[in-house]
N, CA, C and O atoms as a GROMACS GRO file, in nm:
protein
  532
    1UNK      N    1   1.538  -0.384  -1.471
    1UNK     CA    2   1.408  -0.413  -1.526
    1UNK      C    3   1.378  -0.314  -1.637
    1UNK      O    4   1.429  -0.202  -1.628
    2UNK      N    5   1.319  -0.337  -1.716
    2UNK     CA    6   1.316  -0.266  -1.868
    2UNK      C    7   1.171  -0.240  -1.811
    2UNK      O    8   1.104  -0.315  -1.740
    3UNK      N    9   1.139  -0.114  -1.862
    3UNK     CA   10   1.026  -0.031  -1.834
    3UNK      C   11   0.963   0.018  -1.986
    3UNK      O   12   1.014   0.105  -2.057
    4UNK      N   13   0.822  -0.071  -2.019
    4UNK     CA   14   0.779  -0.011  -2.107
    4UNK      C   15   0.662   0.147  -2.086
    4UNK      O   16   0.631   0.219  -1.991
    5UNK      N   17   0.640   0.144  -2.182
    5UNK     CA   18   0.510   0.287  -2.175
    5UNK      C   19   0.398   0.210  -2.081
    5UNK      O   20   0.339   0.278  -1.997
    6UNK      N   21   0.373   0.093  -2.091
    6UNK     CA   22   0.270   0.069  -1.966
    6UNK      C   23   0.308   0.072  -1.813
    6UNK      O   24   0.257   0.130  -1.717
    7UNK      N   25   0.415  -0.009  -1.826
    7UNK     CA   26   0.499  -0.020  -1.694
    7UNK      C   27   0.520   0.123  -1.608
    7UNK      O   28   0.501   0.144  -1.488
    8UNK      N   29   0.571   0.219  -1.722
    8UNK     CA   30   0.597   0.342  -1.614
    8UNK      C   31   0.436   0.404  -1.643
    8UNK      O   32   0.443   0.526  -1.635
    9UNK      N   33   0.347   0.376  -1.663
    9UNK     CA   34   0.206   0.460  -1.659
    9UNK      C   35   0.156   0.409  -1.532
    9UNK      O   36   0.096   0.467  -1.442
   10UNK      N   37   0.203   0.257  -1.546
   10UNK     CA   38   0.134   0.212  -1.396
   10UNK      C   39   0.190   0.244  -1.252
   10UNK      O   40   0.122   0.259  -1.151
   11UNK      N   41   0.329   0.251  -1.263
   11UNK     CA   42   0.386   0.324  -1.147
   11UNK      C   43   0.347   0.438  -1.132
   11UNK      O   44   0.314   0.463  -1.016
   12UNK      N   45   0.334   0.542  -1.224
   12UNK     CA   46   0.295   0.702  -1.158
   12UNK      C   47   0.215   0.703  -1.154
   12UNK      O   48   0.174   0.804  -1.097
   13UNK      N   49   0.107   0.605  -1.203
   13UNK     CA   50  -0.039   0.547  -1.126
   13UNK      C   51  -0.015   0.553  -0.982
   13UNK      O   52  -0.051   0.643  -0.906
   14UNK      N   53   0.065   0.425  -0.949
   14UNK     CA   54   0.041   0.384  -0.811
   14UNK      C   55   0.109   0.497  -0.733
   14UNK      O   56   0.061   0.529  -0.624
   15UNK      N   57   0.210   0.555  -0.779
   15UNK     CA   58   0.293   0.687  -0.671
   15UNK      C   59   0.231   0.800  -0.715
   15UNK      O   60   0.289   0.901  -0.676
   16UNK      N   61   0.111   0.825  -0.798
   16UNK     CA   62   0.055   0.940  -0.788
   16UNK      C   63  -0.056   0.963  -0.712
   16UNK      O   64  -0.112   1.071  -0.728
   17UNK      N   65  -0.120   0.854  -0.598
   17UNK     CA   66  -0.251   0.832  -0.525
   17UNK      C   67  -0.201   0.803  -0.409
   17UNK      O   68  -0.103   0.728  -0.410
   18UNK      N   69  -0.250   0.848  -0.287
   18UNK     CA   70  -0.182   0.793  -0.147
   18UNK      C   71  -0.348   0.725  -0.106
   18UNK      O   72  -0.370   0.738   0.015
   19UNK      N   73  -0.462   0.657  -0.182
   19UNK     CA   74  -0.550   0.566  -0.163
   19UNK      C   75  -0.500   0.437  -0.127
   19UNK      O   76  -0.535   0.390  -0.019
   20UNK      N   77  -0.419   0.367  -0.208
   20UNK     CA   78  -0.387   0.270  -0.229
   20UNK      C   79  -0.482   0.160  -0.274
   20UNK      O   80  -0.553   0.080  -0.213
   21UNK      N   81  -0.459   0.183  -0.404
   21UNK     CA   82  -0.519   0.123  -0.527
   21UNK      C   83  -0.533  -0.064  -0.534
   21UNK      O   84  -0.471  -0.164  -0.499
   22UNK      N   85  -0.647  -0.026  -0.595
   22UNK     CA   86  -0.699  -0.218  -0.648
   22UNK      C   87  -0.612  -0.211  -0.766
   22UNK      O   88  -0.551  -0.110  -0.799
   23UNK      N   89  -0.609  -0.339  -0.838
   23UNK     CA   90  -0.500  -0.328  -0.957
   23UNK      C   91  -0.657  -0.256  -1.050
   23UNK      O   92  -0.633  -0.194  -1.154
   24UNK      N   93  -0.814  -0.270  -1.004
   24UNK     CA   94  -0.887  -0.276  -1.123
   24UNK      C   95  -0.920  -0.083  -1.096
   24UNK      O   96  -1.010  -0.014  -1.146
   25UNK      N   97  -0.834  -0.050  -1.020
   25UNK     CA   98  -0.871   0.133  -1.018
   25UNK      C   99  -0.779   0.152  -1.085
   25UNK      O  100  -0.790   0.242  -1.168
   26UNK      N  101  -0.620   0.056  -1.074
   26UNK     CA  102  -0.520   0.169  -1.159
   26UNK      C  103  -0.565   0.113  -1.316
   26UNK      O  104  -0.537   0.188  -1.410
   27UNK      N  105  -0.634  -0.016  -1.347
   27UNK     CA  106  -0.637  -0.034  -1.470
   27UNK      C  107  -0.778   0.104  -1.506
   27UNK      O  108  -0.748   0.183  -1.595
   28UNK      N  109  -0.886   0.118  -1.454
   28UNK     CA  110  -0.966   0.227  -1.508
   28UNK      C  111  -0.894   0.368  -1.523
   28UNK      O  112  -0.937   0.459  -1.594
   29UNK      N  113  -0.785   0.374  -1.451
   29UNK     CA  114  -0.727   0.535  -1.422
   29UNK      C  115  -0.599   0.499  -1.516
   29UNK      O  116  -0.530   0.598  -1.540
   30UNK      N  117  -0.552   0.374  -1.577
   30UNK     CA  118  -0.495   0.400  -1.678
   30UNK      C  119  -0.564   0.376  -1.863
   30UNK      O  120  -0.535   0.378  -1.982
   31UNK      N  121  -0.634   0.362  -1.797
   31UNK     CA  122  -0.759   0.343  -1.970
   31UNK      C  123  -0.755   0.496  -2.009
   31UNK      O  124  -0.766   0.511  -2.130
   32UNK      N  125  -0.741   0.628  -1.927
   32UNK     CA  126  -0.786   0.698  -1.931
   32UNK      C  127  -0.674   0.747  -2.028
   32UNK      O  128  -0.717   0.797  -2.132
   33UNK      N  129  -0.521   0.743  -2.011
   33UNK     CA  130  -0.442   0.805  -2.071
   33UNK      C  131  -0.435   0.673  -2.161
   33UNK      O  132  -0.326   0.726  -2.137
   34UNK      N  133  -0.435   0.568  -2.231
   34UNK     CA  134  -0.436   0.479  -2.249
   34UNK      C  135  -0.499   0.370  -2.308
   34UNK      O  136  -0.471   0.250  -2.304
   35UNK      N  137  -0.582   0.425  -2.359
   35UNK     CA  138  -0.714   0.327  -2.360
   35UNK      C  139  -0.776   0.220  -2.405
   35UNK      O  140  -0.891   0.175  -2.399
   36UNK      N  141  -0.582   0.159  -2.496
   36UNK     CA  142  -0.587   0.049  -2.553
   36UNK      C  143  -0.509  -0.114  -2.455
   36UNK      O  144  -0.480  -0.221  -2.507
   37UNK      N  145  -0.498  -0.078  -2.314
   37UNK     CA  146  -0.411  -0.111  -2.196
   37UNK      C  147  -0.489  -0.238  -2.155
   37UNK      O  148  -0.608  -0.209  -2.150
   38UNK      N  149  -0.474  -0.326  -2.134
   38UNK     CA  150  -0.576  -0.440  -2.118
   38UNK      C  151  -0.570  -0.479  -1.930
   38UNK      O  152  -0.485  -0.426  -1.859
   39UNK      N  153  -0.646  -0.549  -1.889
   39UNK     CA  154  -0.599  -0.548  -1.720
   39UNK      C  155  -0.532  -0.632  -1.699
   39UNK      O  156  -0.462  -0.630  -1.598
   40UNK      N  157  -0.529  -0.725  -1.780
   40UNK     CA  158  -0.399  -0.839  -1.784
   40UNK      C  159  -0.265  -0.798  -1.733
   40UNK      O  160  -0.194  -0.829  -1.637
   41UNK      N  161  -0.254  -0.684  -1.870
   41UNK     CA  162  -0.125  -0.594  -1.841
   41UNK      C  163  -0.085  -0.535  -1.737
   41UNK      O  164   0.015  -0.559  -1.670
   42UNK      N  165  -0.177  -0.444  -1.719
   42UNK     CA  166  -0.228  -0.389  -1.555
   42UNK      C  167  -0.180  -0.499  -1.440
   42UNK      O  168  -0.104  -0.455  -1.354
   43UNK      N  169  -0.210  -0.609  -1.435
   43UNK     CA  170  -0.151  -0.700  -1.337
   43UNK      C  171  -0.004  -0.766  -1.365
   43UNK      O  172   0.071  -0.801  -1.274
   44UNK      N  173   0.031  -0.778  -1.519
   44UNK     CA  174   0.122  -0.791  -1.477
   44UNK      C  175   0.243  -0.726  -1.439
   44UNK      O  176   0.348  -0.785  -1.412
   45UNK      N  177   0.229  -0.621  -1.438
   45UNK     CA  178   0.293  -0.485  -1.426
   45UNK      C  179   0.315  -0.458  -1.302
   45UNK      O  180   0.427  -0.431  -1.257
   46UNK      N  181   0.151  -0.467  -1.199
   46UNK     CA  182   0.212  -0.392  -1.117
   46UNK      C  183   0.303  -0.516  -1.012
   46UNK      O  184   0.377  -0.484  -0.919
   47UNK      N  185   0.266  -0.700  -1.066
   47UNK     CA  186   0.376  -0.777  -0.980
   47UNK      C  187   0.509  -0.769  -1.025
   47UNK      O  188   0.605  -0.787  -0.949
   48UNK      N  189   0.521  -0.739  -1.159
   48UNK     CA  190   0.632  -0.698  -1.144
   48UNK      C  191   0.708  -0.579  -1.088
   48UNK      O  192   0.828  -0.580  -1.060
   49UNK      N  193   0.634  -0.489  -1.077
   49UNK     CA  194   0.696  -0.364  -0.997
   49UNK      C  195   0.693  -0.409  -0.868
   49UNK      O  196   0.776  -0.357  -0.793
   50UNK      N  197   0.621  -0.489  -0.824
   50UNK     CA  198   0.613  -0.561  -0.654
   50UNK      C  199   0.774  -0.631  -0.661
   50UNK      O  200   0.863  -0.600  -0.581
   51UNK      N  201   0.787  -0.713  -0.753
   51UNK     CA  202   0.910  -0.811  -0.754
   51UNK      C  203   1.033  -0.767  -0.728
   51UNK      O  204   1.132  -0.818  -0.677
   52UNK      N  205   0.993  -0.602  -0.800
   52UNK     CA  206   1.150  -0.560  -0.827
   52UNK      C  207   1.160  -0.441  -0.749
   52UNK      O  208   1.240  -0.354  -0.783
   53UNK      N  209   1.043  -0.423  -0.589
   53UNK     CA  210   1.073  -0.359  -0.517
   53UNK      C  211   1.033  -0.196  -0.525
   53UNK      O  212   1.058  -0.113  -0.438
   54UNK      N  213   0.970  -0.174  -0.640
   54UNK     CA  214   0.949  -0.064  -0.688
   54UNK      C  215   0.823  -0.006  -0.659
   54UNK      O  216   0.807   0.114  -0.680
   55UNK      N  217   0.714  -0.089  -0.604
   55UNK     CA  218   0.642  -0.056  -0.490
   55UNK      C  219   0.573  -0.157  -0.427
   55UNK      O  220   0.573  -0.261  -0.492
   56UNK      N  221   0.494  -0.164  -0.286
   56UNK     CA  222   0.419  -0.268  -0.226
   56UNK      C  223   0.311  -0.318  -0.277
   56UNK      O  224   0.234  -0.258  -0.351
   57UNK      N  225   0.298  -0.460  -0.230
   57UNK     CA  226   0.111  -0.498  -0.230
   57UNK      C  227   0.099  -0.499  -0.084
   57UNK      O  228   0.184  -0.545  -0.008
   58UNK      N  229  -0.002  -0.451  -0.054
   58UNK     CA  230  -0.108  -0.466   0.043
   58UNK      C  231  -0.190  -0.575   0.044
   58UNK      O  232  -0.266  -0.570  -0.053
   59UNK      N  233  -0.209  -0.689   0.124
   59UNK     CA  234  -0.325  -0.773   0.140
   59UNK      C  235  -0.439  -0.769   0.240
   59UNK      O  236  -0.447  -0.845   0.336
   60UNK      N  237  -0.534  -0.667   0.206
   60UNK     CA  238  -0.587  -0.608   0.366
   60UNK      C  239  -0.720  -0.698   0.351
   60UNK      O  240  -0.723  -0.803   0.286
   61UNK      N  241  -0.836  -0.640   0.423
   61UNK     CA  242  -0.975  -0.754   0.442
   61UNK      C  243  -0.996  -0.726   0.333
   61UNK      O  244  -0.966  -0.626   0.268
   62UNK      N  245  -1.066  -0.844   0.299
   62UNK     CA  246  -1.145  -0.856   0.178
   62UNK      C  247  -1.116  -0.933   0.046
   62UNK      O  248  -1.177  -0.963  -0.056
   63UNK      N  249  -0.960  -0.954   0.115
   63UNK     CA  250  -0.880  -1.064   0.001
   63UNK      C  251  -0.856  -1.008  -0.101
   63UNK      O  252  -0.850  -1.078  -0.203
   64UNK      N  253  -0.828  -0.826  -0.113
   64UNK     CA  254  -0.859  -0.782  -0.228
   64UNK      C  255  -0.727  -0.696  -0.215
   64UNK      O  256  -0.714  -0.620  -0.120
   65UNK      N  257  -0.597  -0.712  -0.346
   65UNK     CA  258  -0.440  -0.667  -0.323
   65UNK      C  259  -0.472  -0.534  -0.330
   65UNK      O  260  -0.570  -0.511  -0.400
   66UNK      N  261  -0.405  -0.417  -0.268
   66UNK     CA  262  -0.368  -0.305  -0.256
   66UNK      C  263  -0.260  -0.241  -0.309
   66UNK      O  264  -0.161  -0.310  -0.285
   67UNK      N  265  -0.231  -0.146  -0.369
   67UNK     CA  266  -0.056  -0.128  -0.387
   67UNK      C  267  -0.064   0.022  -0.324
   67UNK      O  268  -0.151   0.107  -0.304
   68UNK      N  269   0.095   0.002  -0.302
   68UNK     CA  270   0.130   0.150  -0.258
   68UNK      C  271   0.302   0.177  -0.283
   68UNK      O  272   0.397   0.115  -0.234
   69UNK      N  273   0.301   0.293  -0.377
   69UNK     CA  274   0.381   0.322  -0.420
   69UNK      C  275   0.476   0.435  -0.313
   69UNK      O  276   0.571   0.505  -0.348
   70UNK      N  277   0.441   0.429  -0.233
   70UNK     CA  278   0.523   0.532  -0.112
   70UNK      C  279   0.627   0.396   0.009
   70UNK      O  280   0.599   0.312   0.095
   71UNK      N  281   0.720   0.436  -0.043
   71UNK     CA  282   0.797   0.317   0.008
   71UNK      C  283   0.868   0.385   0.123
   71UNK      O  284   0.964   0.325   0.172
   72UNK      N  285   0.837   0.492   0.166
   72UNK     CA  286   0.901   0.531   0.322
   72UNK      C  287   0.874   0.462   0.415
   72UNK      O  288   0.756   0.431   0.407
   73UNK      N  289   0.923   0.416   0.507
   73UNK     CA  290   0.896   0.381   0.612
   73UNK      C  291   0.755   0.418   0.706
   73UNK      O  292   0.751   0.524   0.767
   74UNK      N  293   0.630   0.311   0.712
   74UNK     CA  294   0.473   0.399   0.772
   74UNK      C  295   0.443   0.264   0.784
   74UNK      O  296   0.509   0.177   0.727
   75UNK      N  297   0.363   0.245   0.842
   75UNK     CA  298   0.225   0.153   0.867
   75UNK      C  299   0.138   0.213   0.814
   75UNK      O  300   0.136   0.325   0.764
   76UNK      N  301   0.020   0.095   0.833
   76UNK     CA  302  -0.145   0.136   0.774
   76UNK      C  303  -0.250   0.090   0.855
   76UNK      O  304  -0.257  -0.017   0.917
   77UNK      N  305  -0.315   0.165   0.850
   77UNK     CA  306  -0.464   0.166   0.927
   77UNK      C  307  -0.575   0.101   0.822
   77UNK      O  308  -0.602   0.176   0.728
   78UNK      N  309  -0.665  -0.067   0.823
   78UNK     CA  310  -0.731  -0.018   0.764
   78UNK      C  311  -0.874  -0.038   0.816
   78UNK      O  312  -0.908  -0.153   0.842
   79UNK      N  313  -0.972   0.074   0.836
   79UNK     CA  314  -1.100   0.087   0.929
   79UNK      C  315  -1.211  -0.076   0.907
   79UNK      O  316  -1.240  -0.146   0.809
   80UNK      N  317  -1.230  -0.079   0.986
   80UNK     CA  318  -1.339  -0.223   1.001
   80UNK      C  319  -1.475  -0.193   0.950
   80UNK      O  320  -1.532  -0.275   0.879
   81UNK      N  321  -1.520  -0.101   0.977
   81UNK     CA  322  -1.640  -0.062   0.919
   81UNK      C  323  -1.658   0.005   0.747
   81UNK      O  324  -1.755  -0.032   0.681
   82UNK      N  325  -1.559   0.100   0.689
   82UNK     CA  326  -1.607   0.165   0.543
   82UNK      C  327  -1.483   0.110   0.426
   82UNK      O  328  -1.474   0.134   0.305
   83UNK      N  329  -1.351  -0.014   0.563
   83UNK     CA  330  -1.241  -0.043   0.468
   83UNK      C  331  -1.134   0.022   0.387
   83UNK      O  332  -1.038  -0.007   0.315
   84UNK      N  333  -1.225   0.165   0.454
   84UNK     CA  334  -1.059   0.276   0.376
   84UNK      C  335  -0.937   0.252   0.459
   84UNK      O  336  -0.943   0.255   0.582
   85UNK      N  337  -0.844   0.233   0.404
   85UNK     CA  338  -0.656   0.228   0.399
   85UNK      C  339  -0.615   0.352   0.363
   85UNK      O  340  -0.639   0.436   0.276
   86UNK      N  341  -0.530   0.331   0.479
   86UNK     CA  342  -0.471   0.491   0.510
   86UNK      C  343  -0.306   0.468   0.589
   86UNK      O  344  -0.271   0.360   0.635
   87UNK      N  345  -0.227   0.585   0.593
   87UNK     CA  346  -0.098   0.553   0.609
   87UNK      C  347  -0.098   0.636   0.726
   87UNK      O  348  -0.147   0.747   0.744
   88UNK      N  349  -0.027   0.554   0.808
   88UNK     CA  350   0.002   0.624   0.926
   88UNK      C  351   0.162   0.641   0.955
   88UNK      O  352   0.238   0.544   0.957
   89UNK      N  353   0.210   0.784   0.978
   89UNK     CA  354   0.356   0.818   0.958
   89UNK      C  355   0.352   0.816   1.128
   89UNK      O  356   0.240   0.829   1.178
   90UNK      N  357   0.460   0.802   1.213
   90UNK     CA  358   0.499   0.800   1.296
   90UNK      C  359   0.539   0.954   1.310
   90UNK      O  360   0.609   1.007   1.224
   91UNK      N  361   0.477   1.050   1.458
   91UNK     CA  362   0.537   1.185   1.463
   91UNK      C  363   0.653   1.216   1.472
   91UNK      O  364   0.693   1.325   1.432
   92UNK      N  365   0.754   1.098   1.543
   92UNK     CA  366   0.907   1.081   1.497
   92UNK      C  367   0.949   0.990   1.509
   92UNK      O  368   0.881   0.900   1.559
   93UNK      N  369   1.108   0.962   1.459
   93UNK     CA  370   1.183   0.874   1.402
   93UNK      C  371   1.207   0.769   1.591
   93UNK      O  372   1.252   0.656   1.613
   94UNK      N  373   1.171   0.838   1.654
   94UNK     CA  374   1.158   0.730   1.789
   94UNK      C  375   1.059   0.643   1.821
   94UNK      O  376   1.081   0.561   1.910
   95UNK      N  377   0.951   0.646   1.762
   95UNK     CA  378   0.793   0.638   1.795
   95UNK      C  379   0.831   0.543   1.707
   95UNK      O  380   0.864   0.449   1.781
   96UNK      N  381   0.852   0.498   1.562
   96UNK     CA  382   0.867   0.441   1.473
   96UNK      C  383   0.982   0.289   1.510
   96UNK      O  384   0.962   0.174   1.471
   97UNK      N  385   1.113   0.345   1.607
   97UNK     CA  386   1.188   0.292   1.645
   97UNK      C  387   1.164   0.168   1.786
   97UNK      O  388   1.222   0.063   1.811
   98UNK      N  389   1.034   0.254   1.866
   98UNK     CA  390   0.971   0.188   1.988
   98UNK      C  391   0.883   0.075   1.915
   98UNK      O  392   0.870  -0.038   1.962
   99UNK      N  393   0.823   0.118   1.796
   99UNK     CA  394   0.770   0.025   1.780
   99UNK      C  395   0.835  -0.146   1.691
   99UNK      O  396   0.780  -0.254   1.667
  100UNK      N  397   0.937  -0.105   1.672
  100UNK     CA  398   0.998  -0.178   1.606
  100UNK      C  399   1.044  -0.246   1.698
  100UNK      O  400   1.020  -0.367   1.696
  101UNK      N  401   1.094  -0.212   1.765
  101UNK     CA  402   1.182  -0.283   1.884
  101UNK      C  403   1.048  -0.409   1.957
  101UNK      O  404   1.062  -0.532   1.962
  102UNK      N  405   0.939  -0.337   2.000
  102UNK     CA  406   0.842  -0.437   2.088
  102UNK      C  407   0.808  -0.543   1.944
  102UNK      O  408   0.730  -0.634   1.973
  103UNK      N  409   0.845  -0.542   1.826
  103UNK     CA  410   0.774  -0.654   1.718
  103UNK      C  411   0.899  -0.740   1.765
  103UNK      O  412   0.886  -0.859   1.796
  104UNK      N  413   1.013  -0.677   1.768
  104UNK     CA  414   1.083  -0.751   1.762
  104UNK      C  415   1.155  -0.824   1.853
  104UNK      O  416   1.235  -0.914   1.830
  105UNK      N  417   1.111  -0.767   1.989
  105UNK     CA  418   1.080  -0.874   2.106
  105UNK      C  419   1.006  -0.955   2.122
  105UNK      O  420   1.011  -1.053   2.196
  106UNK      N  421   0.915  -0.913   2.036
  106UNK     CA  422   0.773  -0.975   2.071
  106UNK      C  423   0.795  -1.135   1.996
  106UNK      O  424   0.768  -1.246   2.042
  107UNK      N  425   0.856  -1.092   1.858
  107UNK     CA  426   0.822  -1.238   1.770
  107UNK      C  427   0.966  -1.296   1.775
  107UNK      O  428   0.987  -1.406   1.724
  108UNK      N  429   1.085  -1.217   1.846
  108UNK     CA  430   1.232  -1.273   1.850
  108UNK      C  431   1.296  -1.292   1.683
  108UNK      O  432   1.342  -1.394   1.633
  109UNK      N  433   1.285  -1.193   1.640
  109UNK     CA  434   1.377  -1.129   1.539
  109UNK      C  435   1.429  -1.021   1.555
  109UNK      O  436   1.400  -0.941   1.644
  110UNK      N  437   1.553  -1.000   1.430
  110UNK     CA  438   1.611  -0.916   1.458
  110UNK      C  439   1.552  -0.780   1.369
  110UNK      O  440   1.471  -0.782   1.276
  111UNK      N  441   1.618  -0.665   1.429
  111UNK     CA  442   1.517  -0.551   1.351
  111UNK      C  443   1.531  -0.505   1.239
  111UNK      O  444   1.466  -0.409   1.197
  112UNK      N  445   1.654  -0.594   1.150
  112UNK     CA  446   1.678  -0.546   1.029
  112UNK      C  447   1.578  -0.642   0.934
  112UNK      O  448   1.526  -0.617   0.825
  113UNK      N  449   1.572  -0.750   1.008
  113UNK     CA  450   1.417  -0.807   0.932
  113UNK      C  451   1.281  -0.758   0.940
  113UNK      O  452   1.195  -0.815   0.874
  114UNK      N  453   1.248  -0.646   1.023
  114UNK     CA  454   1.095  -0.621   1.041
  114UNK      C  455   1.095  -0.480   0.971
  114UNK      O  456   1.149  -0.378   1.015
  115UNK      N  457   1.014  -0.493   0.839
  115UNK     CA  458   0.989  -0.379   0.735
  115UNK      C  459   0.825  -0.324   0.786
  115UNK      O  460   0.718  -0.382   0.766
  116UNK      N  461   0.848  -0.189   0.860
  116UNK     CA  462   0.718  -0.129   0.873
  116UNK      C  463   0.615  -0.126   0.765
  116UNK      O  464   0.497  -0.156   0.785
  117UNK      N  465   0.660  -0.093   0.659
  117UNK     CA  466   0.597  -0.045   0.586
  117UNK      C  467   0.461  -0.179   0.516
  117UNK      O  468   0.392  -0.150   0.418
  118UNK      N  469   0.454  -0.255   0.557
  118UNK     CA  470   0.340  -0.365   0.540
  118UNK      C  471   0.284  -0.386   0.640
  118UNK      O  472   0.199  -0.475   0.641
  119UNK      N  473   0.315  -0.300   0.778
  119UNK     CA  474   0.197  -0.335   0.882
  119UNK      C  475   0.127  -0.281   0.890
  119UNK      O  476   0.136  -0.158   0.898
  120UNK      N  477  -0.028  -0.378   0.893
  120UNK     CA  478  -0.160  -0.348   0.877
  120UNK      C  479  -0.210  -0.334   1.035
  120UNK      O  480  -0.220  -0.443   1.091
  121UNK      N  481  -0.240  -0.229   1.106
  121UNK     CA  482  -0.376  -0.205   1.160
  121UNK      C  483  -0.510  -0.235   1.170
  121UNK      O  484  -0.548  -0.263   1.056
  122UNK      N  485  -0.588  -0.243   1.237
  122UNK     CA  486  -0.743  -0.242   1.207
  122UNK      C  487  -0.811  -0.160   1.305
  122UNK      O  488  -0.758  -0.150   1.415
  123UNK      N  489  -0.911  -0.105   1.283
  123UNK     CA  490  -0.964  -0.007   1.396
  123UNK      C  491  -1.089   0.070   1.311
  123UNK      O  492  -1.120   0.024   1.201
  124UNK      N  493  -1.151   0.175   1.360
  124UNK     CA  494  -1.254   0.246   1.324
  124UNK      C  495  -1.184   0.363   1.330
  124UNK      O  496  -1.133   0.421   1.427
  125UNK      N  497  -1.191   0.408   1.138
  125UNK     CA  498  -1.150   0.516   1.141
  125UNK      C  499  -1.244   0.684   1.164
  125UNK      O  500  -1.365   0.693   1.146
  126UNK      N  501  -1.169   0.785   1.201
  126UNK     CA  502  -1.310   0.909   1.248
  126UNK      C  503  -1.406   0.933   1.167
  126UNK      O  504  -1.511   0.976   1.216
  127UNK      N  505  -1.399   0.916   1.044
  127UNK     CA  506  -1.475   0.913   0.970
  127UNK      C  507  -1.626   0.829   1.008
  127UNK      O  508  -1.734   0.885   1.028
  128UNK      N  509  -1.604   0.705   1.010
  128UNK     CA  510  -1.715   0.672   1.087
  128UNK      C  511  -1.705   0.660   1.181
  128UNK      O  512  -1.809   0.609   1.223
  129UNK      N  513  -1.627   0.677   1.265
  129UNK     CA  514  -1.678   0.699   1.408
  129UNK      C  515  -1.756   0.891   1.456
  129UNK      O  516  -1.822   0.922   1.555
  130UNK      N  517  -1.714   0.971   1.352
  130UNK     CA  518  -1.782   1.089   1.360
  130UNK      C  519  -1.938   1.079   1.288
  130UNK      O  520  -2.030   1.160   1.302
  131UNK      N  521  -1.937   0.953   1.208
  131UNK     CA  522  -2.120   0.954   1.164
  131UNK      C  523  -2.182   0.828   1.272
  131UNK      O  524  -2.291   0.781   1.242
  132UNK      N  525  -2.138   0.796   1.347
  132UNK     CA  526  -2.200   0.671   1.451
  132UNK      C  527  -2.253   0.786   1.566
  132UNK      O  528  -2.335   0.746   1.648
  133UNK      N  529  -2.212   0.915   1.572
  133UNK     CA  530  -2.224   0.987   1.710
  133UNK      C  531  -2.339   1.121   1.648
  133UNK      O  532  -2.379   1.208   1.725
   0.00000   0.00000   0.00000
């Protein structure tokens, strides 16, 4: 894939934030270095960096795409109440492995098909659950 000056602005966009960005935050956070960058571009950029593996979309509530440029192996949390997305790393490489295994009993595939790294969570994160108390 041929990488222009937008293309790689938008990747160290998306791998420079562990938020995990709307395409319309990385287009404001690339206006900044940029400021002739249109959001068109901005989108089509970052499906193509989706296409060619170079980082994720997220489709969490709200119908609204996410990207995340951290392609390690994690799940995501994202809270029901304030909608922040967040990455959850497994404390080790077993915990990560247990869980792979019950998806993949569960739905009867095999485990070289089940990619952690797009499973979404939902729950209340401490954040608001420390302002509800």
């Amino acid at each position: 894939m041929k990488y222009s000056k937008q293309r790689s602005l938008v990747l160290s966009i998306v791998r420079g934030t562990d938020t995990h960005p709307s395409a319309e935050w990385v287009y404001e956070q690339a206006r900044k270095e940029m400021p002739s960058i249109g959001l068109a571009t901005v989108y089509r950029n970052l499906n193509a960096l989706v296409g060619a593996g170079e980082i994720d979309r997220l489709t969490a509530a709200g119908n609204v795409d996410r990207f995340d440029g951290q392609l390690t192996e994690h799940c995501h949390m994202q809270c029901i109440r304030c909608g922040k997305l967040q990455d959850l790393y497994p404390t080790n490489k077993e915990d990560m492995e247990k869980l792979r295994s019950v998806i993949c009993d569960t739905f009867g595939v095999g485990d070289k098909n089940v990619r952690m790294g797009r499973t979404l969570l939902r729950g209340v994160c401490n954040d608001c659950l420390k302002s509800e108390q």
